[in-house]
C-alpha positions in Angstrom: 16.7 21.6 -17.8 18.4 18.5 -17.8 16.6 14.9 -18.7 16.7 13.7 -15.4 13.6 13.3 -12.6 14.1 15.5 -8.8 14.7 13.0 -6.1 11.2 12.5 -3.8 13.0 15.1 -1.3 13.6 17.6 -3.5 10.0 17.7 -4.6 8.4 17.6 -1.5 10.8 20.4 0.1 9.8 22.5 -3.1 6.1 21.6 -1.8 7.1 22.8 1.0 7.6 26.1 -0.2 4.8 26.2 -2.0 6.0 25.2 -5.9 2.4 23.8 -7.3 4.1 21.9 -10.2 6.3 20.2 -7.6 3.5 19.2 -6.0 2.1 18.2 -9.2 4.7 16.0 -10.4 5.3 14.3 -6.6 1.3 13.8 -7.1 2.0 12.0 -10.3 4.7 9.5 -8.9 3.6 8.9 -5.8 -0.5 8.6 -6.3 -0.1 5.2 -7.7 1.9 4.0 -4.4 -0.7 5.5 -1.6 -3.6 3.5 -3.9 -2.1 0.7 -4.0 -1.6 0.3 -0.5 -5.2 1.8 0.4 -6.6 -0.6 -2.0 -4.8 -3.4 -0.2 -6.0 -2.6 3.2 -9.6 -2.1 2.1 -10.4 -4.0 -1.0 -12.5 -0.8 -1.8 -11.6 1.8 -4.9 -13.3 4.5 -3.5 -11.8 4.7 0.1 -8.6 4.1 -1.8 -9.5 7.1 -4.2 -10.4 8.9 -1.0 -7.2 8.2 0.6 -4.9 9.6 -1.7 -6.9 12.7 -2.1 -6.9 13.1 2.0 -2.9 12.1 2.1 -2.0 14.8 -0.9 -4.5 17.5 0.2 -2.7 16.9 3.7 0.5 17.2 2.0 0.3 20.7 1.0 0.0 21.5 4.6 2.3 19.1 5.9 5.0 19.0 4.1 7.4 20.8 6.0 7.4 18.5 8.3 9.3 15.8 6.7 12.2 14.9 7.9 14.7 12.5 5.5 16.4 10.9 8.5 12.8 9.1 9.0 12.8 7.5 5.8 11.9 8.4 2.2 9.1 10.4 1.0 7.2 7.4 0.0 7.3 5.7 3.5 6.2 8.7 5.2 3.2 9.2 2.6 2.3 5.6 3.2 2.2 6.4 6.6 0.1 9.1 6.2 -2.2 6.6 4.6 -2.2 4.2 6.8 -3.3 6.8 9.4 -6.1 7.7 6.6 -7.1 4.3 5.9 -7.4 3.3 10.1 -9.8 6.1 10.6 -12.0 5.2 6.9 -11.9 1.5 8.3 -12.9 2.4 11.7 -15.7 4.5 10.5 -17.2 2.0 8.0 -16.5 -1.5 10.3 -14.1 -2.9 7.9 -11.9 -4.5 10.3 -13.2 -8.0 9.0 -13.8 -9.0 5.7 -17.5 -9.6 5.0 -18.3 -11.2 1.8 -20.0 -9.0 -0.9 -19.5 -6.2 1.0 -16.0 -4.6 -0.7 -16.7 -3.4 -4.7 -14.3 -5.2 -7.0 -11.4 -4.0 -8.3 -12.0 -3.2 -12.6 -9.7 -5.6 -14.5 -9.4 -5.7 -18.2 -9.8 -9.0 -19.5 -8.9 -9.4 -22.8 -7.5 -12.8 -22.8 -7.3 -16.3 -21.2 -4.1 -15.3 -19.1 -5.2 -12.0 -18.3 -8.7 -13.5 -17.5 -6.7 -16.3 -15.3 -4.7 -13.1 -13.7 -7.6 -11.5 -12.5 -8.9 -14.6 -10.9 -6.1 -14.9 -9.4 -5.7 -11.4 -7.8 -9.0 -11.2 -6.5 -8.5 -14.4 -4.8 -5.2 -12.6 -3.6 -7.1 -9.2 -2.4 -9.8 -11.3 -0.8 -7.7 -13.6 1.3 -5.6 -10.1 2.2 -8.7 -8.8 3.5 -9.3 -11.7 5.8 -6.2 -11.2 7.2 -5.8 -9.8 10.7 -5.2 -6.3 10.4 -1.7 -6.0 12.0 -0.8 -8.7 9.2 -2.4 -7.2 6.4 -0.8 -3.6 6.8 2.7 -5.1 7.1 2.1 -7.5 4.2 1.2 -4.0 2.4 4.0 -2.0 3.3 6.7 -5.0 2.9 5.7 -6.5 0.2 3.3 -4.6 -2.1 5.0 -1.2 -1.6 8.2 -2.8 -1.3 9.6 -0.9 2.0 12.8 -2.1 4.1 11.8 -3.3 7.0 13.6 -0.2 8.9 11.0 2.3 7.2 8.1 -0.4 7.6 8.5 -0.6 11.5 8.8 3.1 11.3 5.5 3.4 9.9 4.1 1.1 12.1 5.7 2.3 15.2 6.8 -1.0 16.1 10.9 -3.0 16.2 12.4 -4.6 13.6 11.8 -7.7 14.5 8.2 -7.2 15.0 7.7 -6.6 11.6 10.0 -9.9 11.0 7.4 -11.8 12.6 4.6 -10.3 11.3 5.0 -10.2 7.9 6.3 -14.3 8.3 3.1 -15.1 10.2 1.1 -12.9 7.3 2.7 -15.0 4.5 1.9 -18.4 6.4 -1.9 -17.3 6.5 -2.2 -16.1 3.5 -0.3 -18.9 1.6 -3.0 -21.4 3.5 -5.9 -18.8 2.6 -4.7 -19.6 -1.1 -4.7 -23.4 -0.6 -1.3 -23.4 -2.3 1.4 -26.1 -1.6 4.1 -25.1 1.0 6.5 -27.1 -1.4 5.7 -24.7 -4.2 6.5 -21.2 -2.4 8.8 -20.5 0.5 7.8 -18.4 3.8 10.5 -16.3 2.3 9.0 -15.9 -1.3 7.2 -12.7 -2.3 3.3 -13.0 -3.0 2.4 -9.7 -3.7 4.4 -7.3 -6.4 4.3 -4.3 -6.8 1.5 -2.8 -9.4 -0.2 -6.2 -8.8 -3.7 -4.2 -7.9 -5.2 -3.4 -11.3 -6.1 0.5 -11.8 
């Protein structure tokens, strides 16, 4: 066996065909991804644990039914998730964010910069949750799970250029949110990066 990881499709079309350690190892890349994103839309570990158990228990049975021209693996499992995390969000009235109700994420804190890091990204998570929610899921998708737009408006159902506009609009509000000055970040720079939601 060569050194060198299956692409996304390969795994999931193994899945597909029932291979358990394929499943396994598309489990192990991907988990990381669908929490993230959950965690962003809800500010809550355990619907975000919840939602990557639904979206991989789903998998098993659904996984024929990707189809590559779509997009990747990973677009398709975060829209799977966001499918997860609308219904979790309906259920529980989490369309607004209500102060004290979300559970805070655990962050190590082993230092002044790491200390100053985590005050930082729960200010960040907070003022994500405040967002409104067509914002905040397009922030997620574009700029925590790093999708193209193409694959972003596919999992939103939505053009191009709507997610252009939303995810401009979403950095405007959350850049005021923060109280930071326009002069120090562009519309155009990145707030969120990826693996910035502590696990």
């Amino acid at each position: 066996m060569s050194g060198e990881e299956p692409a996304d499709t390969a795994l999931i079309s193994a899945v597909a065909a029932g291979d358990a350690s394929a499943f396994a190892a598309l489990y192990r890349r991907r988990r990381a991804d669908v929490y993230r994103f959950a965690f962003a839309m809800s500010r809550s570990p355990s619907i975000a644990q919840d939602v990557v158990q639904e979206v991989f228990l789903a998998l098993l049975e659904s996984a024929a039914r990707y189809d590559a021209a779509k997009g990747s693996v990973r677009a398709w499992l975060l829209g799977a998730a966001r499918h997860v995390v609308l219904d979790r969000l309906r259920a529980e009235s989490r369309w607004s964010y209500e102060p004290g109700a979300h559970e805070e994420p655990a962050v190590p804190c082993t230092g002044e910069e790491q200390i100053f890091a985590a005050q930082r990204l729960a200010r960040l998570h907070a003022a994500i949750v405040e967002l409104p929610f067509e914002y905040r899921e397009t922030l997620a998708l574009c700029e925590l799970a790093e999708l193209s737009y193409a694959e972003s408006a596919a999992v939103l159902g939505c053009p191009i250029g709507t997610v252009r506009s939303r995810l401009h609009r979403a950095r405007a509000l959350l850049t005021a949110k923060l109280g930071e000055n326009a002069a120090e970040r562009t519309a155009e720079q990145p707030i969120l990066k990826t693996g910035e939601v502590c696990r």
